[in-house]
N, C-alpha and C positions, 0 to 999 in steps of 0.2 A: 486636665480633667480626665478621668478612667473611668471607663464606664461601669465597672462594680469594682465596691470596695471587697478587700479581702477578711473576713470573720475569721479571726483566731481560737483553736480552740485549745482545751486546758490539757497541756502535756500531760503536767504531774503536782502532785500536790503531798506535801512534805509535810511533818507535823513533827517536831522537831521539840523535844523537851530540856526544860529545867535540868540543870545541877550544878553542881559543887563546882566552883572556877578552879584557882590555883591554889587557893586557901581559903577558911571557915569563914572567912569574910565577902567572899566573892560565889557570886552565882551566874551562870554565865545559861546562855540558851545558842548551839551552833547553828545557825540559821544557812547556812551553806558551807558545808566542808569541802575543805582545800581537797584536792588531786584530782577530780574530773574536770580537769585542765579544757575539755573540748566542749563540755556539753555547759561548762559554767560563762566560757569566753567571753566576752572580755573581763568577766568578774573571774574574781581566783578566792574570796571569802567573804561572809562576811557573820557576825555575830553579835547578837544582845546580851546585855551584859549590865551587872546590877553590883557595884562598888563602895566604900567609903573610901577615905583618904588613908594613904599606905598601902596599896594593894600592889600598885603598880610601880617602879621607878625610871627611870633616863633609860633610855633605851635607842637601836641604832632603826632605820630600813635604809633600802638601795632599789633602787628599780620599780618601785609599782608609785601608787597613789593611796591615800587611807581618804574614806570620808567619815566621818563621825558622826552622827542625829542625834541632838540632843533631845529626851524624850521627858523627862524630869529631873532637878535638881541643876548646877551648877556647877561649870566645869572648864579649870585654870589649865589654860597652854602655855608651854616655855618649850623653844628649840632653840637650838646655838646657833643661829643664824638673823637672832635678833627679835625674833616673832615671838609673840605672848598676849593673852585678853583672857576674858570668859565667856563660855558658850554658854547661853542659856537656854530654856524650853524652848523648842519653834527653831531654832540657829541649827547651822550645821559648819562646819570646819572642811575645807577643801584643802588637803597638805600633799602635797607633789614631792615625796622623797627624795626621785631623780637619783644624781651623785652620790647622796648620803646626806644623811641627817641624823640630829641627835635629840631627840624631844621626850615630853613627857608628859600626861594630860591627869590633874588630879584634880578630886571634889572640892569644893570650898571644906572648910571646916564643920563637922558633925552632919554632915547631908548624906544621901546615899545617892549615888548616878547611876540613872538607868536610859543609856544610850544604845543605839544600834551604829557597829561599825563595817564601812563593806570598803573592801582592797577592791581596786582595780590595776589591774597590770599596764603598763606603761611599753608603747609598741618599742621594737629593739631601736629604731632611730634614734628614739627620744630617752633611752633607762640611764645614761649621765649627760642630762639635762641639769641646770642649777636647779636646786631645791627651790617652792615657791610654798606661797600660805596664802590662801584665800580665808577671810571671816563671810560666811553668809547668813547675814542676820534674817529672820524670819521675816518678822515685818515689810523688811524693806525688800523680796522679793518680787519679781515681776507675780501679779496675780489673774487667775483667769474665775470668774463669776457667774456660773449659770443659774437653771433655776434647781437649788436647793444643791448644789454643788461647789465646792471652792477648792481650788488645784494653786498652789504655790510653786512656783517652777524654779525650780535649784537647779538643774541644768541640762541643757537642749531645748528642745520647743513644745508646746504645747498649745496650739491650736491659733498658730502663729504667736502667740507670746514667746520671746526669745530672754534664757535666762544671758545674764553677764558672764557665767563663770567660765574660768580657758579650762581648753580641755586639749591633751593632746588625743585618746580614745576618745572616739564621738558617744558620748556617753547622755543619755535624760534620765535624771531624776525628780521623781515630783510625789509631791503632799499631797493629796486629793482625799477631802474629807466631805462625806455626802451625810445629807441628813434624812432621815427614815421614808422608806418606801419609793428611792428614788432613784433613775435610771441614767445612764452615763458610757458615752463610748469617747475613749483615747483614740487620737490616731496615731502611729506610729510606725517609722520605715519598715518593709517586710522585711527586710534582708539582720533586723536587731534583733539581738538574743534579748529576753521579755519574763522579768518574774516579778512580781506582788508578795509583799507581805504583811499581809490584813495584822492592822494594828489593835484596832477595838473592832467591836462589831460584828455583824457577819451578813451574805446577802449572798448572791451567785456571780459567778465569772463563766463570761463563752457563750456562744449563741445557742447553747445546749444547754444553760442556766446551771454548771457544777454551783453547788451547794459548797459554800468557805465559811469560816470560822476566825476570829481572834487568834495568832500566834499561829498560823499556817503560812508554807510559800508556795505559790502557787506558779509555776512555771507554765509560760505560753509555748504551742504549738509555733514554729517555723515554715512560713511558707516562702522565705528561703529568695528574694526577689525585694527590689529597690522598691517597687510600687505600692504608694500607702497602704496599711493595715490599721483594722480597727477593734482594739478592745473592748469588751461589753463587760458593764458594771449592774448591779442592781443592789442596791442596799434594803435592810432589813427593817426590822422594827425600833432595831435600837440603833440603826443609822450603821457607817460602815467609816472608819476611816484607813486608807491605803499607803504603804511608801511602794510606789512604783520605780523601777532602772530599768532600762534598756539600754544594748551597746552594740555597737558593730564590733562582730569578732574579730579578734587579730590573726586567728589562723596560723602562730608562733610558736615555736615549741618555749616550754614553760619549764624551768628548774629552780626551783625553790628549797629554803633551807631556812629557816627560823624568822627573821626579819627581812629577809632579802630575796628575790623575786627578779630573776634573769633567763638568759635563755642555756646556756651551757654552764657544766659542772666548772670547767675553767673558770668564766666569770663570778661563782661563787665563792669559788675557794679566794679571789681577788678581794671579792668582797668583803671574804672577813680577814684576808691580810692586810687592806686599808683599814679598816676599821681598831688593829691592834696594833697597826703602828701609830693611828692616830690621826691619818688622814682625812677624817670624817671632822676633825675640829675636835675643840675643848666643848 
């Protein structure tokens, strides 16, 4: 027990727009761009992203982890290591690239998918690790129920609810959808880098009540110490729904290149001579 909790306040808050993906088909929103390596740690990306079928094809990573959110529509995995299902609304996809992998994630037929995807980096012990696949179905999530609050916990803890999912980064991610006019504090280690991405809704964050929006990210202040920390939520009129992550930084130097996410140039250039000679598998 501590005798005060520690009040986070709102670092920064990003606002982060629409456009045009790879192609006329794809629209994409960067919700966190790659290279502030330090200030993202242990996240290295992540991005929503609004699809049909054909947009994307088979493709390699090495070294980090992808998480996927399914936010609408319906959405078929296959990687060459045997794994494949669909993610639907509420699910989310936990894929540990590790050594390499070769997957590809597409909409069912005539849908459009509008999912949020966030990389997490994987510490140097663990970047050829065997590939793993976690499905985490919505539903069947641990859940926590207060009044007029509901947090689905996809991974780490929340308020002693402990999700299942392995992690080698100590990483929480959590659903928490509030419904209007309603007040909510996370706890969470001080020492986790801490960002919100108001999904619908809007209401304030921080014991200073900053004013959030729909499609903003809102990064927490750092008070930089093991001893719990507590986020403050208020929701609005039209209610507020949140995807929360927190992570203990790795403090690692970060070299990345396209799908691959290691700590030296050496190890990358490895990575794409594995991968072209084919050691990543069929």
């Amino acid at each position: 027990m501590y005798a005060e909790n520690i009040q986070r306040s709102v670092r920064r808050i990003d606002n982060p727009s629409i456009h045009q993906g790879i192609n006329a088909l794809h629209c994409a929103r960067q919700l966190i761009a790659p290279g502030d390596w330090a200030f993202n740690d242990p996240f290295l990306l992540m991005a929503e992203d609004w699809f049909p079928k054909g947009v994307f094809d088979t493709h390699p990573h090495r070294g980090m982890e992808t998480v996927t959110f399914v936010l609408e529509g319906h959405l078929e995995h296959v990687d060459n290591h045997g794994n494949g299902g669909v993610i639907q609304p509420g699910d989310a996809q936990w894929m540990t690239a590790g050594r390499g992998i070769l997957h590809n994630e597409v909409p069912v037929a005539k849908e459009t998918v509008h999912l949020l995807q966030l990389w997490v980096n994987l510490p140097a012990a663990d970047k050829m690790v065997e590939p793993r696949y976690q499905d985490l179905i919505g539903s069947d999530m641990p859940r926590r129920q207060l009044d007029g609050v509901d947090i689905r916990v996809f991974s780490g803890v929340s308020g002693g609810v402990v999700a299942p999912t392995l992690n080698y980064a100590k990483v929480t991610v959590l659903d928490i959808r509030m419904q209007p006019g309603r007040g909510y504090e996370e706890q969470i280690p001080g020492d986790y880098n801490v960002f919100l991405h108001i999904l619908e809704g809007e209401g304030t964050v921080g014991p200073d009540k900053q004013p959030v929006q729909a499609g903003q990210v809102v990064w927490m202040a750092r008070p930089e110490t093991g001893d719990p920390s507590g986020i403050l939520m208020s929701s609005g009129s039209a209610g507020m729904r949140v995807f929360l992550a927190g992570g203990l930084p790795l403090r690692e130097p970060v070299v990345a290149r396209g799908p691959f996410v290691m700590n030296t140039a050496e190890q990358i250039a490895q990575a794409y001579q594995d991968f072209r000679s084919g050691a990543f598998g069929a």
